[in-house]
C-alpha positions in Angstrom: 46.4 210.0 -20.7 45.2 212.5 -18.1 41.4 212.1 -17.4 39.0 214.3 -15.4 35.3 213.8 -14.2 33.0 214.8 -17.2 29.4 216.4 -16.7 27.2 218.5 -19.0 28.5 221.7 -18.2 32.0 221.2 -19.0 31.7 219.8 -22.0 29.8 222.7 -23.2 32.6 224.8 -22.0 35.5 222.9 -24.2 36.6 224.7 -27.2 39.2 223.0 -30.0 43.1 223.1 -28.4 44.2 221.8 -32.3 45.5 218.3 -33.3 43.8 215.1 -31.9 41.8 216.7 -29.4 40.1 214.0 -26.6 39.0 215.1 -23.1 39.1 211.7 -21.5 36.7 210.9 -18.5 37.9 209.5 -15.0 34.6 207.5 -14.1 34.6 205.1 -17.1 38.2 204.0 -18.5 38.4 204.5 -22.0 35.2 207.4 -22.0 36.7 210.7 -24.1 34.8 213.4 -26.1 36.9 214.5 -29.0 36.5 217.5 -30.0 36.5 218.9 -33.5 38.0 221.9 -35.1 34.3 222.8 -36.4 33.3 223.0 -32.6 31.2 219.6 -32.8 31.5 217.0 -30.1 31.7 213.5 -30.2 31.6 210.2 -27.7 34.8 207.7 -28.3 35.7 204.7 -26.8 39.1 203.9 -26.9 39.9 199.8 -25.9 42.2 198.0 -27.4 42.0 194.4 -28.8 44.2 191.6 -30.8 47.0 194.1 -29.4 45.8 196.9 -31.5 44.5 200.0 -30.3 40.9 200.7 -31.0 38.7 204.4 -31.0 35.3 203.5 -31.4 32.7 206.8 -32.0 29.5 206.4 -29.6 27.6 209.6 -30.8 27.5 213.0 -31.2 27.2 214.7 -28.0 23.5 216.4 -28.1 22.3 213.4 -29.9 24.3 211.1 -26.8 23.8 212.5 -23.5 26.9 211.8 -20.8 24.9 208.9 -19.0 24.2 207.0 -21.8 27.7 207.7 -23.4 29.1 205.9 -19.9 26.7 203.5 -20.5 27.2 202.4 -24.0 31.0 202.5 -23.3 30.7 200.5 -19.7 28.9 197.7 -21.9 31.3 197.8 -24.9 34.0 197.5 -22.6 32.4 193.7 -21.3 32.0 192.9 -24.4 36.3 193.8 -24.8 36.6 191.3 -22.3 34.6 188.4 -23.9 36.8 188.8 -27.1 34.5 191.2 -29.0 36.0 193.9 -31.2 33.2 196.6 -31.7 34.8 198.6 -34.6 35.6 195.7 -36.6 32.0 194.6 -36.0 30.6 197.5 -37.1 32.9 197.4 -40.3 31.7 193.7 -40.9 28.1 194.9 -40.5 28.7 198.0 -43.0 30.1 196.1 -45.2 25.9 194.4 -45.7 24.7 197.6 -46.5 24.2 198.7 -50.3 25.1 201.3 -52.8 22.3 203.3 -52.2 23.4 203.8 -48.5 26.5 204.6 -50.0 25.3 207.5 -51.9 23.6 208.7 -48.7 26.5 208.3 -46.7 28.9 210.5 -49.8 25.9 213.5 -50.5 26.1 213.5 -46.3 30.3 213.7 -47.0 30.3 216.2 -49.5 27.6 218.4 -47.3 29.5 218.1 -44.3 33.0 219.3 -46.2 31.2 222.4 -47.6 31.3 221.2 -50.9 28.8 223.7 -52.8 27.9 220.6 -55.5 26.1 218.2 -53.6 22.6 219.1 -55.2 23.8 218.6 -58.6 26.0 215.7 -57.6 22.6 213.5 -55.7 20.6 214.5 -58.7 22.8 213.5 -61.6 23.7 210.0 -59.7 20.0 209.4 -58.5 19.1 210.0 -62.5 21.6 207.8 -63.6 22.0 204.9 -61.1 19.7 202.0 -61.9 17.5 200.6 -58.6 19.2 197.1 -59.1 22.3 198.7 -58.5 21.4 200.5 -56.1 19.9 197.9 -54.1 22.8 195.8 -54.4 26.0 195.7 -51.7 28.5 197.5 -51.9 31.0 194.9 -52.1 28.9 193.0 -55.0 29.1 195.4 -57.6 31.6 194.8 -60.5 33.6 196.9 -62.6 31.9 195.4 -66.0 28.9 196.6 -64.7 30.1 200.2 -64.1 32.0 199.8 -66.8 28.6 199.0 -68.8 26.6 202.1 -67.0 29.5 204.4 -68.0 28.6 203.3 -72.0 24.7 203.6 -71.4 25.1 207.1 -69.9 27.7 207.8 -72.9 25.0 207.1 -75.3 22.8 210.1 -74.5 25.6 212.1 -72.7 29.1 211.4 -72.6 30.5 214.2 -70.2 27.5 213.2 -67.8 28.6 209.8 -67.8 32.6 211.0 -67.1 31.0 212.9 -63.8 28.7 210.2 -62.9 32.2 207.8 -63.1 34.4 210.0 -61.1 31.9 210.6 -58.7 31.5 206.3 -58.3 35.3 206.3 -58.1 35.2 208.9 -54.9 32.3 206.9 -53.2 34.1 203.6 -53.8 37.3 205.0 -52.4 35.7 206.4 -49.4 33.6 203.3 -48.9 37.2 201.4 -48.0 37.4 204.4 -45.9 33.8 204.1 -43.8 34.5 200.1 -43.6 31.8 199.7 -46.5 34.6 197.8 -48.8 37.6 195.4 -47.9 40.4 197.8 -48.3 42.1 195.8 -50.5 39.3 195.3 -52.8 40.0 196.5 -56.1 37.6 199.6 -57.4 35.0 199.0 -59.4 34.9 202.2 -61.1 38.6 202.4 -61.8 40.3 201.5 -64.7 37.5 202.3 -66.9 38.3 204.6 -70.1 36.2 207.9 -70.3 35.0 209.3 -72.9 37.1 212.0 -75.1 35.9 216.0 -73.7 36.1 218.9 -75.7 35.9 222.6 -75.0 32.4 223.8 -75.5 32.8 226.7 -77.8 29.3 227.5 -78.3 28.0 231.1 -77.5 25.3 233.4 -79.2 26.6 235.0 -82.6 26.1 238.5 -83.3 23.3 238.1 -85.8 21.7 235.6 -83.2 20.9 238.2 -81.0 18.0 239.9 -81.9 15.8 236.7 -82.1 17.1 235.5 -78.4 15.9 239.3 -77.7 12.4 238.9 -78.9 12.6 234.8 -77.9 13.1 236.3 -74.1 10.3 238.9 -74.4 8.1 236.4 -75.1 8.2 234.2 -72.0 5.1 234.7 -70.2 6.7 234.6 -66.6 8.5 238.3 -65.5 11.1 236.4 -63.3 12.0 234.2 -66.0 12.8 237.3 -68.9 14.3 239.2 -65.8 16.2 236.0 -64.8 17.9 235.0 -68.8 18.5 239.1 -69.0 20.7 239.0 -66.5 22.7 236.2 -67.2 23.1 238.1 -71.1 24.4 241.3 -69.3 26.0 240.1 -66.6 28.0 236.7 -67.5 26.8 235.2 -64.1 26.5 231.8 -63.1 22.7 230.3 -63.4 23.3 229.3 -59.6 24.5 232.6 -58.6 21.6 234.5 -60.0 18.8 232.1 -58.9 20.2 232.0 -55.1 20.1 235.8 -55.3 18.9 237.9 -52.7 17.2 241.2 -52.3 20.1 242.1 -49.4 22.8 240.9 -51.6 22.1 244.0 -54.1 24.4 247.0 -53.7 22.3 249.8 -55.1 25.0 252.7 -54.7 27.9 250.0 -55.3 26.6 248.5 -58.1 27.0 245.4 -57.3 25.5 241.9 -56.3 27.5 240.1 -53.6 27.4 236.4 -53.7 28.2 235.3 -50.0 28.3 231.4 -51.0 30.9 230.8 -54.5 32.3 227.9 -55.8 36.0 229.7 -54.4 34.1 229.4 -51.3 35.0 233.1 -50.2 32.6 236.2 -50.8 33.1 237.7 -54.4 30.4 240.1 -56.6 29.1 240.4 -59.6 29.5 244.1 -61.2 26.1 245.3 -62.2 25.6 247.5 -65.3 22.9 250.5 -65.4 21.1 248.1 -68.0 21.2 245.2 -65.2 20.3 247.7 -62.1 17.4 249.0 -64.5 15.9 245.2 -64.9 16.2 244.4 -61.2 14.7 248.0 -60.4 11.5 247.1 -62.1 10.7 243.2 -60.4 8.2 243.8 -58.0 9.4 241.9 -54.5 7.3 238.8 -53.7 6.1 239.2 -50.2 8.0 236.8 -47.6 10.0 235.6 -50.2 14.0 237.5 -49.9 15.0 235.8 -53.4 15.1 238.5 -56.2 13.8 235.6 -58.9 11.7 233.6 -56.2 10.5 230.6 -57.3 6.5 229.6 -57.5 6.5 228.1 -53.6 2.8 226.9 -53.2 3.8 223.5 -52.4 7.1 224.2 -49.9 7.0 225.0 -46.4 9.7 227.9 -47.3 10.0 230.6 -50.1 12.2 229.0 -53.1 14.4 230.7 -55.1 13.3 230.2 -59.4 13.6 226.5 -60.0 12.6 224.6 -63.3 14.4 227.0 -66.1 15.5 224.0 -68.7 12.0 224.0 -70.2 11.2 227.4 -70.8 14.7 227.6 -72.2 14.3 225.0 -74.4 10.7 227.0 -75.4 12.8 230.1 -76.0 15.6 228.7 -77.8 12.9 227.3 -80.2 11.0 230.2 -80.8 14.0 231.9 -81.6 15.5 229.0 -84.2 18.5 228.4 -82.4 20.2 225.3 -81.7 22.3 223.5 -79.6 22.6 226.8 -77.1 22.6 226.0 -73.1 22.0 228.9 -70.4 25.3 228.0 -69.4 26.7 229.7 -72.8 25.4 233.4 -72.0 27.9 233.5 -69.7 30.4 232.3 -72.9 28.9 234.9 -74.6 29.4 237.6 -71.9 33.5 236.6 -72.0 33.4 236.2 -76.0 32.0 240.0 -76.3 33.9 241.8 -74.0 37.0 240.1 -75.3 35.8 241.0 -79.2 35.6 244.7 -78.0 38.8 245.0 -77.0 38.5 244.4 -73.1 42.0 243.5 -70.7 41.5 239.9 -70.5 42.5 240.8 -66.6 39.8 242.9 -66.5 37.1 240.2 -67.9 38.9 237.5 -65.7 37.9 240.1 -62.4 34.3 240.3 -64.2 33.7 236.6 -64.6 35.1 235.7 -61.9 37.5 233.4 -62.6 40.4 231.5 -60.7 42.8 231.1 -63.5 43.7 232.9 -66.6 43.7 229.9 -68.4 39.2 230.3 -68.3 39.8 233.8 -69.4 42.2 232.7 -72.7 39.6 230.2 -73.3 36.4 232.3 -73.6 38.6 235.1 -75.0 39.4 232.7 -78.6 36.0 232.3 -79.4 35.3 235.9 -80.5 38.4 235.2 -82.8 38.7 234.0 -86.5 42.3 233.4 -87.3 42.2 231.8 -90.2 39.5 234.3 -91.5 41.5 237.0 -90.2 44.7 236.5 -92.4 42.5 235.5 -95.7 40.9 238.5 -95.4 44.4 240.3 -95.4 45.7 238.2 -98.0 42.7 238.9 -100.0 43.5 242.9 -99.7 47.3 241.9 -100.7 46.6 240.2 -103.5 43.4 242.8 -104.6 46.9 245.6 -104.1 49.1 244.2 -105.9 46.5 243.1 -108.8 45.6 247.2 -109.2 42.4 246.1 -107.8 42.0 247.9 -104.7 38.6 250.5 -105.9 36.7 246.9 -106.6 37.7 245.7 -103.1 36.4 249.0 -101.8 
């Protein structure tokens, strides 16, 4: 492998050539910095031993600097030539640590892959994982007691516990992968039979309405009323609304641009003159960009709104309604449009949606089939009978 003498400056300078991509150093055999298609740089090793060839990551290059990299590699290499394997005794040690260093290591995965759910994915398992589990190795844990967990969680919420399962499976698949687990230990999350899921079908009925109007009203807090408005009018996401920004809004476009989706590429939500009115009249919280910011006396930075399930479930109460999430405005939203006659294209560009599928979905609930053809069977039968001025 061709080699050249590394120093600060040139490392700096390299930019990702694709592929496996290792500038290897000519003072110390075996020395590289690999570099990433992200731009980040890295220390390797490269020895081999047992016959097998061995890469061996020293530290990120910022964190490492060049002397210590040659260092840490000139004494890994003696310890080559005693016998030693350093990556496999780094997997051995990994292999002590426990399921709560797991879940550091997967939220760290998931942040460093982009993956928009990390927040809800650490708070859900943090709420469900026991501390004697988590304080136990990886390699001790057993699928009965998963297996048990997944029931308890089912008891109180069963499509919590299908997420909080299939997240376990991930980690325990990737722990094999980071040397946490033998890889041909079995895993302890497989194998397990999840709970039955059906479509939520849920959204706010017609006569509902003017209650949830007077419910909202009624909230004490301006952001909050502003906040649940929106979602009624607009069909957006509770994420997309509470990350919201001042800049975001296009006044003349009428839009709000959401930089960050879960497509991961830039879409917008279509803002009515009813929507545009709302946000018109918030007053902007000084140092604070988020159009719902959040109360922020504690934190070091503004916050966007935080801490809505309550005063929903406040709402919901004073209202008399039951079983209704925030999540189902935006079913509502889909449900209306579709009952008045809107191109399910059309609604699918509104909610932003990445199938059709989501569209056909939300588009059935504003539907009563079976009512649909009694009602004209009813006028048949009221024709035929002579008694169509009664059914009048």
């Amino acid at each position: 492998m061709a080699s050249e003498k590394l120093t600060k400056e040139r490392i700096v300078s390299f930019t990702y050539r694709g592929g496996w991509d290792v500038r290897w150093d000519s003072r110390v055999t075996g020395l590289g910095v690999r570099i990433f298609p992200s731009g980040k740089k890295s220390f390797v090793y490269s020895y081999r031993a047992g016959g097998r060839k061995r890469l061996l990551t020293l530290g990120a290059f910022g964190t490492l600097t060049l002397d210590k990299a040659r260092e840490h590699a000139t004494k890994e290499a003696a310890g080559v030539l005693d016998g030693r394997d350093p990556v496999e005794e780094r997997r051995q040690a990994r292999r002590g640590e426990t399921l709560d260093d797991l879940l550091s290591h997967y939220i760290d995965h998931m942040k460093a892959h982009g993956r928009k759910s990390w927040e809800p994915t650490e708070r859900r398992l943090k709420r469900h994982l026991p501390r004697h589990l988590l304080n136990r190795k990886v390699s001790e844990v057993t699928r009965p007691e998963i297996a048990n967990l997944h029931l308890e969680i089912g008891k109180r919420a069963p499509i919590d516990a299908n997420r909080t399962l299939e997240n376990l499976r991930a980690m325990f698949n990737l722990a094999k992968t980071w040397g946490m687990l033998d890889e041909m230990a079995p895993n302890p999350a497989e194998r397990i039979t999840r709970y039955k899921e059906t479509a939520r079908k849920r959204f706010v009925q017609p006569h509902e309405l003017p209650n949830l109007a007077r419910a909202i009203d009624q909230d004490s807090n301006l952001y909050r009323r502003a906040f649940f408005w929106l979602l009624l009018l607009t069909g957006a996401r509770r994420g997309e609304l509470q990350n919201a920004k001042w800049d975001h809004i296009g006044w003349d476009s009428g839009r709000l641009v959401l930089p960050e989706t879960k497509a991961g590429e830039e879409q917008f939500i279509p803002l009515s003159q009813a929507a545009l009115g709302i946000l018109q009249a918030l007053p902007r919280l000084e140092g604070n960009p988020y159009v719902f910011p959040g109360d922020g006396r504690r934190a070091k930075e503004p916050q966007p709104i935080k801490n809505l399930s309550a005063p929903w479930a406040e709402i919901c109460k004073r209202a008399k309604l039951k079983d209704l999430r925030i999540h189902d405005l935006r079913r509502t939203v889909g449900s209306y449009m579709s009952q008045n006659g809107v191109d399910l294209n059309v609604i699918k560009e509104g909610l932003r949606h990445s199938s059709i599928s989501t569209t056909l979905t939300y588009a059935r609930l504003g539907e009563d089939p079976a009512r649909a053809a009694m009602e004209e069977h009813g006028q048949r039968i009221f024709s035929l009978t002579g008694r169509v001025r009664e059914l009048r």
